[in-house]
Each structure stands twice: as structure tokens, then as C-alpha cells.
C-alpha atoms as a printed R data frame, in Angstrom:
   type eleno elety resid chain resno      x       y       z
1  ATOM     1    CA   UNK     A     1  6.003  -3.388 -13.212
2  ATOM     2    CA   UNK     A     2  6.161  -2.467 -16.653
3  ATOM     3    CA   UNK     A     3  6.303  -5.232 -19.572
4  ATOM     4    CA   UNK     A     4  9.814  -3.900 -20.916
5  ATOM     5    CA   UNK     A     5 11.617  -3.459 -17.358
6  ATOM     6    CA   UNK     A     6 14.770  -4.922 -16.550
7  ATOM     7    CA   UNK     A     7 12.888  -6.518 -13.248
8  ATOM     8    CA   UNK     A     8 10.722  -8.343 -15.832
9  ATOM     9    CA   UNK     A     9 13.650  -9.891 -17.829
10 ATOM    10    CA   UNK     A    10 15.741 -10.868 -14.653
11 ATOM    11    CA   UNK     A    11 12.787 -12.408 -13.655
12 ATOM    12    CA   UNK     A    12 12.629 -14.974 -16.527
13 ATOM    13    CA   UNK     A    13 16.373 -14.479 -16.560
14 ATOM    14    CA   UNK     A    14 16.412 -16.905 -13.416
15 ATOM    15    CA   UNK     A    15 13.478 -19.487 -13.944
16 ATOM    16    CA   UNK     A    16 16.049 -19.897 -17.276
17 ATOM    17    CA   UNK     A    17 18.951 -20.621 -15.479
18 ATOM    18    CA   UNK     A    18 16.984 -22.796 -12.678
19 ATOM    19    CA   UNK     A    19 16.175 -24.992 -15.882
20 ATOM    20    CA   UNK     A    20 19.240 -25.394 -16.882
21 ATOM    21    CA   UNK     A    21 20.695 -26.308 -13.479
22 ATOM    22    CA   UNK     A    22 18.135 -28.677 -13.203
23 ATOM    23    CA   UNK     A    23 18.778 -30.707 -16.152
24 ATOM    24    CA   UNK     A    24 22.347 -30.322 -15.709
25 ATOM    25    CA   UNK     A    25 21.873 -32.266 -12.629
26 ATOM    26    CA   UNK     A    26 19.025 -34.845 -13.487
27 ATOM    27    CA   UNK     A    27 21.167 -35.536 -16.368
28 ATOM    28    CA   UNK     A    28 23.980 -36.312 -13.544
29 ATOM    29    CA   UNK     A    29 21.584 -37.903 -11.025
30 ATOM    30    CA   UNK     A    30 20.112 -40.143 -14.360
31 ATOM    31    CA   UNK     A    31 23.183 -41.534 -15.125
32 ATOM    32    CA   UNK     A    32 24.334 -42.024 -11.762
33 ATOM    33    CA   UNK     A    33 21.326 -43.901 -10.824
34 ATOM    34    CA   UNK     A    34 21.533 -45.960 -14.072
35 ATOM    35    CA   UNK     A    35 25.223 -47.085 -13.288
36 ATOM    36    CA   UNK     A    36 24.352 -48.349  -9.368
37 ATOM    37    CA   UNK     A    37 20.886 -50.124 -10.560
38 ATOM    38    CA   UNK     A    38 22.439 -51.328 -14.157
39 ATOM    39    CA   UNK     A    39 19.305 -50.119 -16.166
40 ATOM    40    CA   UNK     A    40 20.927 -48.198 -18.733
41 ATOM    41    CA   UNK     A    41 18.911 -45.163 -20.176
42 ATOM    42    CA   UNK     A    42 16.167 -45.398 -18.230
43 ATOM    43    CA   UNK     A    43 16.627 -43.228 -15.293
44 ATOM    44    CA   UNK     A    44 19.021 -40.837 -18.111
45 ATOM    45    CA   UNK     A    45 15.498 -40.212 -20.486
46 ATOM    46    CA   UNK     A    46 13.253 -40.152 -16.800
47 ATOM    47    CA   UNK     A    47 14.825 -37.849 -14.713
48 ATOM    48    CA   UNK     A    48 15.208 -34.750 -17.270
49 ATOM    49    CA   UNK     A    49 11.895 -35.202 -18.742
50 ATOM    50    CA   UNK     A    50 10.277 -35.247 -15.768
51 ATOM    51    CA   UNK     A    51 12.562 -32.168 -14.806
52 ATOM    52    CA   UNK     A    52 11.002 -30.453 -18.124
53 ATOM    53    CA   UNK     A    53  7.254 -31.449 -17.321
54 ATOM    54    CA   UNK     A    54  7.469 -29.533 -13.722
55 ATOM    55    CA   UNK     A    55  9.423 -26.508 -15.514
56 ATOM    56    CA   UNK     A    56  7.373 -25.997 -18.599
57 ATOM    57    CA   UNK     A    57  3.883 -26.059 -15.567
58 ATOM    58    CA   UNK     A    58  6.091 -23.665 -13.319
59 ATOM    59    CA   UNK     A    59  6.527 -21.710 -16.545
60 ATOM    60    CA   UNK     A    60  3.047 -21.548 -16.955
61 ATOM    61    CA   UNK     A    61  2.188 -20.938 -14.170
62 ATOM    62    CA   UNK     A    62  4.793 -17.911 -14.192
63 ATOM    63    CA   UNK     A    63  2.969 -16.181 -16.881
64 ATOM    64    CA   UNK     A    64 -0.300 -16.576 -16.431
65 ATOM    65    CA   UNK     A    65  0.455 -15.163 -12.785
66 ATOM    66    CA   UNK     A    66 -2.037 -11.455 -12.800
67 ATOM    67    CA   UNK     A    67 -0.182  -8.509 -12.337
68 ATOM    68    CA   UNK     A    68 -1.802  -6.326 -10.326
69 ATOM    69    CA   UNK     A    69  0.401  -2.960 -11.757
70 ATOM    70    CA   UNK     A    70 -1.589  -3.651 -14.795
């Protein structure tokens, strides 16, 4: 696969919105959890910075991957 196809772009195209749906929903789950256990921002400031720590590795991972087409 070349470095300018569209395969390429969709591909980072999708780990982008798998971020977003993740925070969107650790964001949810945070403040859902912090309601029922009445410990404010804590789970709120956890959950979607632990969600960023496994996406920015994943990322990493991502494009460090060899391409064999190379």
C-alpha cells in the first residue's frame, strides 16, 4: 500500500473515530460511576485518561507496524 492511498487514510480515519467514541463514553461511564459511588471527579479524570494511555500505545503501535509493500 502506498503512503498517499485512500486505504492508508481510512485506516487512521477509524482508529480516529474509535478515540473519540471511546472518550465519548468513558466520559459517560466516569460520570455515571461518580454519581452511584459519590466520589465526584475521580472516576470523570480516570476513565478518559486511561482511555488516552491505551489509544496513544495502540497508536503506536499502529505506526510502527512494518509494511511489507515497502
Amino acid at each position: 500500500m502506498k503512503k498517499g492511498s485512500p486505504r492508508s487514510w481510512l485506516k487512521y480515519i477509524g482508529l480516529t473515530a474509535q478515540l473519540l467514541a471511546l472518550i465519548l463514553f468513558s466520559v459517560y461511564a466516569g460520570l455515571w460511576l461518580d454519581k452511584k459511588l459519590q466520589v465526584s471527579p475521580l472516576f470523570l479524570i480516570v476513565l478518559p485518561l486511561a482511555v488516552l494511555g491505551g489509544a496513544f500505545y495502540n497508536l503506536y503501535k499502529e505506526t510502527n507496524k512494518k509494511n511489507p509493500d515497502e
